[in-house]
N, C-alpha and C positions, 0 to 999 in steps of 0.2 A: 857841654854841647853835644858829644858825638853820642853819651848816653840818653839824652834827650831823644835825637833822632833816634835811636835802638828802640828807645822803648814807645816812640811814636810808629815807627814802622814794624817791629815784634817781626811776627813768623811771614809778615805778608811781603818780606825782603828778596825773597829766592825768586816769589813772584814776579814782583818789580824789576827785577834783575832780566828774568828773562822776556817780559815785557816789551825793555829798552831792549837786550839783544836785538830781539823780533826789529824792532824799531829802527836799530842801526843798519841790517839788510835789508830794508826796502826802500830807506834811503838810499843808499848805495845802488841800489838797481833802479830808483829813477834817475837819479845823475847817471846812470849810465845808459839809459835812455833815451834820457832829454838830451843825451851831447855832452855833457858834464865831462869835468875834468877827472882822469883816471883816478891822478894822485887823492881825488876828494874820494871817491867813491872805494878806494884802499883803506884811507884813515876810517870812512864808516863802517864798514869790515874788521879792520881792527878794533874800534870800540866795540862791535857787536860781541866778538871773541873775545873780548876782555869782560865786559858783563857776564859773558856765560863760565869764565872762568873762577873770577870772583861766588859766584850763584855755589859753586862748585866747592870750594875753598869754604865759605861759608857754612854751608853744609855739614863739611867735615869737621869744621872747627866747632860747630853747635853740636856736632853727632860726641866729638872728644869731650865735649864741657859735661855733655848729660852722662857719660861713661863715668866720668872723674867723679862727679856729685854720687854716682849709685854706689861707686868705690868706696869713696868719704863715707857714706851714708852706713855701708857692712863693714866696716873697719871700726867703726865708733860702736856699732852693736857688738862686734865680738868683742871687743875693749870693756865693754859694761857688762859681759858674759863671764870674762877672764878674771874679770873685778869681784864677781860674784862666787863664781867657785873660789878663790883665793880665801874670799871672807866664811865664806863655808867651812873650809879646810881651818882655818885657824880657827874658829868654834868647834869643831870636831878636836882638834888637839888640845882645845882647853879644855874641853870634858876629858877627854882620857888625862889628862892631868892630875881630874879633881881627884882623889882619894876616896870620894863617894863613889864613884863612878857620876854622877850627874846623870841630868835627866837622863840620857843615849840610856845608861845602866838601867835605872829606872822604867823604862820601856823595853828594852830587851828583857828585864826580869819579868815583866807582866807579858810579856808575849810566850816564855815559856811557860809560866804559871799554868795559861789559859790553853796552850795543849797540851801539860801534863793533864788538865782536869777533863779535855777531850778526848784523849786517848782512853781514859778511865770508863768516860760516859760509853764510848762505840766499843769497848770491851765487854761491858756490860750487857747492850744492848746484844750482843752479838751472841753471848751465854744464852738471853730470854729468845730470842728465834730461836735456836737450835731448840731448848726447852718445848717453846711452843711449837714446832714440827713434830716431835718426837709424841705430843700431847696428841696431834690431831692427826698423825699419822700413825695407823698402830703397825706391828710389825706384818701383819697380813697383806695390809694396805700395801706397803714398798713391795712385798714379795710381790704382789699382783702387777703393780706397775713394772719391778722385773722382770716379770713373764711377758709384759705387753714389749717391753721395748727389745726383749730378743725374738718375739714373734716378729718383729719389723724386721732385724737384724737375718733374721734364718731366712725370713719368704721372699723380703723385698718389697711386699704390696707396692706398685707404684698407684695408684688411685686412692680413691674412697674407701672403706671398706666400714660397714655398718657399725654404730659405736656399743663397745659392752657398757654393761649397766641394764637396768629393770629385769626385765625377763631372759636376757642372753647369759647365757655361760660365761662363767670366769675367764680371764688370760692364764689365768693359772692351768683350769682344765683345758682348754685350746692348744697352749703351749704342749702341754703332755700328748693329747689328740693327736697333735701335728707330728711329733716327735715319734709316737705309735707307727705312722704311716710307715716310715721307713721301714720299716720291721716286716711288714705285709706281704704276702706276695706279689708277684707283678703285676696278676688279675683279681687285685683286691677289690673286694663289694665292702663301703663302708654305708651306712642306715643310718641316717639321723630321726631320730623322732621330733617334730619342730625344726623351723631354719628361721636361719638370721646371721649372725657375724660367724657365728663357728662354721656355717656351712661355706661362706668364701674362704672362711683360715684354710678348713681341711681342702679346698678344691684346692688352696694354690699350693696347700705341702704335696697334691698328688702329682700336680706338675710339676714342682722341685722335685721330686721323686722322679719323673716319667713311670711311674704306673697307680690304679688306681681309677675309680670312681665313683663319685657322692650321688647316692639317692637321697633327699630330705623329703620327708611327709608334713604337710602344713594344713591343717582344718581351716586357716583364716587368707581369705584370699587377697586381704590388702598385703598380709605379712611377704605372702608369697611371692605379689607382684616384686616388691622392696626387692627380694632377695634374688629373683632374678635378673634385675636391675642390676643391683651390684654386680653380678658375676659376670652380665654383659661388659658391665665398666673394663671388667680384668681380663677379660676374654677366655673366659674358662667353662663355658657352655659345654663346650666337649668334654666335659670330664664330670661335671656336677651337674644334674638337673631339678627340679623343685616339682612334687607332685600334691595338687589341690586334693587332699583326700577327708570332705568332712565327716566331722563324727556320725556317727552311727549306734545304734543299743548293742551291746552283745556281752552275754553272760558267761565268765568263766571263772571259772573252782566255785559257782555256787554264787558269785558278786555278779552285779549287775555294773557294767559300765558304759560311758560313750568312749568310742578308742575310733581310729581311720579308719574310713572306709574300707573294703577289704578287697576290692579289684586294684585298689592303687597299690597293693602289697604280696597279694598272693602270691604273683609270679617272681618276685625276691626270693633268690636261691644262691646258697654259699657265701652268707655272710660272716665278713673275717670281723670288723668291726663294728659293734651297733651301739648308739649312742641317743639314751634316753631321756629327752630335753623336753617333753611334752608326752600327752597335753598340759596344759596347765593348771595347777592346782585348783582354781579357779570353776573347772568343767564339775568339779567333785569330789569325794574322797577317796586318794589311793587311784587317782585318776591313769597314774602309769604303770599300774601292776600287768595290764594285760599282755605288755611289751615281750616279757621274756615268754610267757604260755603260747603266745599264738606266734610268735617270731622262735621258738627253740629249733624247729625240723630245720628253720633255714638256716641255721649256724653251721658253719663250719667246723671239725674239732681243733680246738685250742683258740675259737674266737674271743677275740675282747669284747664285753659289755659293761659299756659307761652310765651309770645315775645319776642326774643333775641333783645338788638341792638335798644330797642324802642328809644333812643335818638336820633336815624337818621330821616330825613324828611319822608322818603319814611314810615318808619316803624312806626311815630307817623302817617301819615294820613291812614296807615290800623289800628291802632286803633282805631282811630276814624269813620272808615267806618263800622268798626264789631258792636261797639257801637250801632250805627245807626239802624242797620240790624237786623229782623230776620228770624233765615231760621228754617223753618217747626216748628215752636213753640217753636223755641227755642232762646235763648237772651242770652245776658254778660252782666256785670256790674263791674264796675271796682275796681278791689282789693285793690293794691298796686303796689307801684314801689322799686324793690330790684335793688340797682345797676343800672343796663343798663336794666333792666329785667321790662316787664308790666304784670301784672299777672290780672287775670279776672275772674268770676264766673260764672258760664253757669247755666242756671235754664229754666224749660219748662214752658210753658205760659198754 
């Protein structure tokens, strides 16, 4: 019977409960009213407080059943967890039992197998890159890439600075360039014939240096623009400047060549370094013989003069023609060779 009721009334009990509560105080407050006897309107007070007591009780006792049940409910799951690893553990100990080792054995053996024969493969593998770097990198290659990245290391460049490759100067001659500056005097004139990436390297060794400054002569005036760009980037205007000097005819030891313009140069006087990067082969043959004939009076003695590209025929037989030569008492002698680069000493007789 009392289940019957439960499960006809379910959750809507607490309701009900306080329903009649409500019910028994306003009974009580019209018997008290109407004139009603006190003692009645105390007993309806009291039923009211006992329904909300009950409500209350009720409550707690449904709050403790569903606690119990979640209880019951994780105690019987770690029971069938506990059960579980136990049965684990005693199949693990029947295998280390077997004599075979059983399957455990059996798969730890094929799990080493399969990284011995991994280890083998990335061994392998790691012989044929090194092979294939050494293949496609010759030893020239890394030295130049040396040169670039202690160029970085020596100057700092913090910006852009125009990339070698096509027609620029090696890292390797650059690196040596840069490395020259120091050597200079305070009031070094260095000449570049062409600009592009060597002429920001050497502007920023003149500023690690604190002394120094780059004239380049540039026949092409997009190249020009580039390279003053650059040097704006680095803020090295003051020390380097780029001057448009296009070719022009002019005939010397009997050749006929286009070389710069000759007001962009004339008044170049005392130069410690000149560095002959142009024109470009391209302009004609022995295109940069005229460099040292019509730039000799500006040298200073014991100037350096640098040759791009000496491995080519045209440019090993103007070295060999400057060798030969001298213009107004003045001579080369041959330094070294950096790279692709013939470097030469200028002295007055």
């Amino acid at each position: 019977m009392h289940r019957a009721i439960r499960a006809l009334l379910g959750s809507r009990w607490p309701l009900l409960g306080m329903a009649g509560a409500v019910a028994a105080v306003v009974v009580a407050v019209v018997i008290v009213a109407t004139g009603g006897s006190l003692a009645e309107a105390a007993l309806a007070l009291l039923l009211g407080l006992t329904l909300v007591g009950l409500v209350v009780v009720g409550a707690s006792a449904r709050e403790a059943e569903q606690r119990a049940r979640k209880t019951e409910k994780q105690l019987k799951t770690l029971g069938d967890s506990i059960q579980a690893v136990a049965t684990s553990v005693q199949a693990v100990e029947a295998r280390q039992n077997d004599p075979s080792g059983g399957p455990l054995a059996a798969i730890i053996g094929a799990q080493r197998l399969d990284a011995a024969v991994r280890h083998d493969e990335l061994v392998a593998l790691h012989h044929e890159l090194r092979a294939d770097l050494h293949a496609t990198l010759t030893e020239g290659q890394l030295a130049e890439l040396s040169a670039l990245a202690n160029l970085y290391a020596m100057l700092g460049a913090d910006d852009e600075v125009p990339a070698f490759g096509g027609f620029a100067a090696s890292p390797r001659t650059v690196l040596r360039l840069a490395s020259l500056v120091r050597r200079l005097p305070s009031d070094a004139l260095i000449v570049e014939c062409g600009s592009g990436s060597s002429t920001v390297w050497l502007a920023l060794a003149c500023r690690r240096a604190g002394k120094g400054r780059v004239v380049a002569l540039e026949h092409h005036e997009l190249y020009a623009g580039r390279t003053r760009e650059a040097l704006a980037r680095h803020g090295l205007e003051d020390v380097a400047e780029v001057r448009v000097a296009p070719l022009e005819p002019v005939t010397v030891g009997g050749e006929k060549h286009d070389w710069y313009a000759a007001p962009q140069w004339t008044d170049l006087r005392g130069i410690d370094l000149l560095f002959v990067d142009g024109p470009p082969g391209s302009v004609g043959p022995r295109s940069r013989y005229p460099a040292f004939p019509l730039l000799a009076t500006a040298l200073d003695d014991g100037a350096i003069v640098a040759l791009d590209d000496a491995q080519r025929q045209d440019e090993a037989d103007i070295a060999a023609d400057w060798l030969a030569e001298t213009v107004d008492g003045v001579r080369l002698a041959d330094d070294e060779v950096v790279g692709r680069t013939r470097f030469f000493i200028a002295s007055r007789a």
